[in-house]
C-alpha positions as CSV (number, residue, x, y, z in Angstrom):
1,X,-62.1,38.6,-37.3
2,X,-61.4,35.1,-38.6
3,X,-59.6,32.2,-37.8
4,X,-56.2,33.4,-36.2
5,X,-53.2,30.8,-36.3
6,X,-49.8,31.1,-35.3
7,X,-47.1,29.3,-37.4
8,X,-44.0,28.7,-38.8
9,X,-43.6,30.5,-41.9
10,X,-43.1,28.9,-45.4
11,X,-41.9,29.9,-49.2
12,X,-45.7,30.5,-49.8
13,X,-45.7,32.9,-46.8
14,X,-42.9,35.1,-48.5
15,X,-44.5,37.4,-51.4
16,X,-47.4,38.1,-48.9
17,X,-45.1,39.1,-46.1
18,X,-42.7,41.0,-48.3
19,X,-45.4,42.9,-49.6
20,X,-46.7,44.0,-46.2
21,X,-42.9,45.3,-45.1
22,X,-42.3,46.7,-48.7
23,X,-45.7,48.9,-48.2
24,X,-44.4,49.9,-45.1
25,X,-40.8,50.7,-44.9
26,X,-38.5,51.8,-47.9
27,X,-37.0,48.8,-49.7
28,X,-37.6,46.9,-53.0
29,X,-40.2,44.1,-52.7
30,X,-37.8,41.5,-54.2
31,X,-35.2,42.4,-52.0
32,X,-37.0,41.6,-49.2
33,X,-38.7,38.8,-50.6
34,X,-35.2,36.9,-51.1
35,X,-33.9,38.0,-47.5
36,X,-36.7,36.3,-46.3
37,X,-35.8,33.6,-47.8
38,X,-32.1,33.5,-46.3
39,X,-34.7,33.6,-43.1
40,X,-36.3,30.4,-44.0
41,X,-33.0,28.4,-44.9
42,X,-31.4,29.6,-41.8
43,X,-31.3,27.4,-38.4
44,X,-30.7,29.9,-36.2
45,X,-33.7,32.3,-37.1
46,X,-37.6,31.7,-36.9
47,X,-40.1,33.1,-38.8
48,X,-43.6,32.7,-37.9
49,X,-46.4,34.2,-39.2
50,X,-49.7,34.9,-38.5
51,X,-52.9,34.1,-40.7
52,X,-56.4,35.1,-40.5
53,X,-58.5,32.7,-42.8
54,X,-55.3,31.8,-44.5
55,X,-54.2,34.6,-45.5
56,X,-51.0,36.7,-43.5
57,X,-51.9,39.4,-41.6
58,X,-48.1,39.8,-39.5
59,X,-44.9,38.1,-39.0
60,X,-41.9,37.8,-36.5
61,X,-38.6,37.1,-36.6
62,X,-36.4,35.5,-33.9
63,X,-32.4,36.0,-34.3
64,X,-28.7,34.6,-33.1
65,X,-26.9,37.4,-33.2
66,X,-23.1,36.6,-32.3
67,X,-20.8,39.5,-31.6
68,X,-17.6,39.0,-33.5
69,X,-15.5,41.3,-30.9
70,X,-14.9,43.7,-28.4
71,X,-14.5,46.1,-31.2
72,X,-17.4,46.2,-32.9
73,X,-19.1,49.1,-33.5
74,X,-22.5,47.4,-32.9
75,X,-22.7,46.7,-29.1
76,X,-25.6,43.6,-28.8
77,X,-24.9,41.2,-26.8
78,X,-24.4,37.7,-27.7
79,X,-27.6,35.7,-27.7
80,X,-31.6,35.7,-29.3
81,X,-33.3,38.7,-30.2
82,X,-36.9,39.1,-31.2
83,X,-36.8,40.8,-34.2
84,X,-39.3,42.1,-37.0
85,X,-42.3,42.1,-35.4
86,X,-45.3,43.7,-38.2
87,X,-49.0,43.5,-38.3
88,X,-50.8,44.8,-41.2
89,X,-52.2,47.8,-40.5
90,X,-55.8,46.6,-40.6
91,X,-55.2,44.2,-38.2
92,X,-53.3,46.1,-35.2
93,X,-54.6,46.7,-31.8
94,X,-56.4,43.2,-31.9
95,X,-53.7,41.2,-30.1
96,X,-51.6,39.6,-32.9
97,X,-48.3,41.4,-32.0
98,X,-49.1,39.6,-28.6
99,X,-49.5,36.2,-30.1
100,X,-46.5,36.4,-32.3
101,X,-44.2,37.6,-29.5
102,X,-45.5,35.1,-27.1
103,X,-45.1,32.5,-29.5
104,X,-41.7,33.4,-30.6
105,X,-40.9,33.2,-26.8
106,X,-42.5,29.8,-26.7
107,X,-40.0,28.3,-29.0
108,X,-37.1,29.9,-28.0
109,X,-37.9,28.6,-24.6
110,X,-36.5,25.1,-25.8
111,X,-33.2,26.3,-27.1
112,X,-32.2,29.6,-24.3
113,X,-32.8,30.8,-20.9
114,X,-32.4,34.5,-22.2
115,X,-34.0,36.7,-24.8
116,X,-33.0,39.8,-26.2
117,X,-35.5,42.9,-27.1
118,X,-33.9,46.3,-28.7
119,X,-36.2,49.2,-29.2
120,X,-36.0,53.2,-30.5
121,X,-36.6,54.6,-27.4
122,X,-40.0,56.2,-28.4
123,X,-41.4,53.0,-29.7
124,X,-43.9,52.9,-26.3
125,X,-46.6,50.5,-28.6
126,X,-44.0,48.0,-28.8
127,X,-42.0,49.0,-25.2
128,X,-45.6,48.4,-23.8
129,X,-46.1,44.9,-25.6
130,X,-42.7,43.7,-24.4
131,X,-43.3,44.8,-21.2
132,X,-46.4,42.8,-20.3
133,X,-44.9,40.0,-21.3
134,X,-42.1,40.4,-19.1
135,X,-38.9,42.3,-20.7
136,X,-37.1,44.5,-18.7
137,X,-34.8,47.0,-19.0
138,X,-30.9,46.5,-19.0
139,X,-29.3,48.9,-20.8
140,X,-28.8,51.2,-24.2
141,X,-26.9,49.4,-27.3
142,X,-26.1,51.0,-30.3
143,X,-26.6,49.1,-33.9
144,X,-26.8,50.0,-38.1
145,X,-25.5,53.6,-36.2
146,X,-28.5,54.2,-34.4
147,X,-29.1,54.0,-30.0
148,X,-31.9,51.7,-28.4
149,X,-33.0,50.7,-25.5
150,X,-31.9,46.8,-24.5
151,X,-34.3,44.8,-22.7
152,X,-34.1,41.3,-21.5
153,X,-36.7,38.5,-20.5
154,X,-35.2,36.1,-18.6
155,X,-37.1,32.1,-19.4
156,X,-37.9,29.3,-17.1
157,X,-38.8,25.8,-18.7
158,X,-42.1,24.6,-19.3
């Protein structure tokens, strides 16, 4: 493997990472090319990536959700949420989905004492990742109609 590096993502970032998600979920590249960049432009996400000899093999997403009311059908809690964590498939199993995560919880760090983790409850590759970096359990939520499993990583500052 080459030069790893953990970063903030940029525009140039976008048609590479929109490419990996379009070739692995359903969804039109240029759809998700232009929602990343509402991710870019907006303060309360982050969106790193990470490279291997400059060129992206994953990215994660960090995001404010604020639950409008009691109502809702979608039952998050208020707060940060790691969110859209995906590795290239020829670079999994080598430790970037560690990096990422840890890194997202590195910045959030400066801005929250609690972060937010929702999983399909058969998701054990990315339950187990969570895990050893701390997340715990706290609940079931529901979201976009579906049930997950709510975990929560409670921070301490540098």
């Amino acid at each position: 493997m080459g030069e790893i590096l953990i970063r903030r993502a940029t525009t140039s970032d976008l048609t590479e990472c929109a490419l990996l998600i379009s070739n692995h979920e359903s969804g039109v590249f240029e759809d998700w090319r232009s929602r990343f960049e509402q991710d870019l432009a907006n303060p309360l996400r982050l969106f790193l990536v990470a490279t291997i000899d400059d060129s992206v093999a994953g990215y994660g997403h960090t995001t404010f959700y604020t639950r409008t009311s009691e109502g809702d059908v979608d039952t998050s809690p208020t707060g940060y949420f790691l969110s859209g964590l995906l590795i290239s498939p020829g670079h999994r199993r080598q430790g970037l989905g560690t990096l990422l995560t840890s890194a997202r919880i590195d910045e959030l760090r400066q801005v929250t004492k609690t972060i937010y983790y929702r999983a399909e409850p058969d998701n054990r590759a990315t339950i187990d990742l969570h895990a050893r970096l701390g997340f715990t359990k706290v609940g079931t939520m529901q979201s976009d109609g579906r049930d997950f499993t709510l975990y929560r990583l409670g921070l301490t500052a540098v």
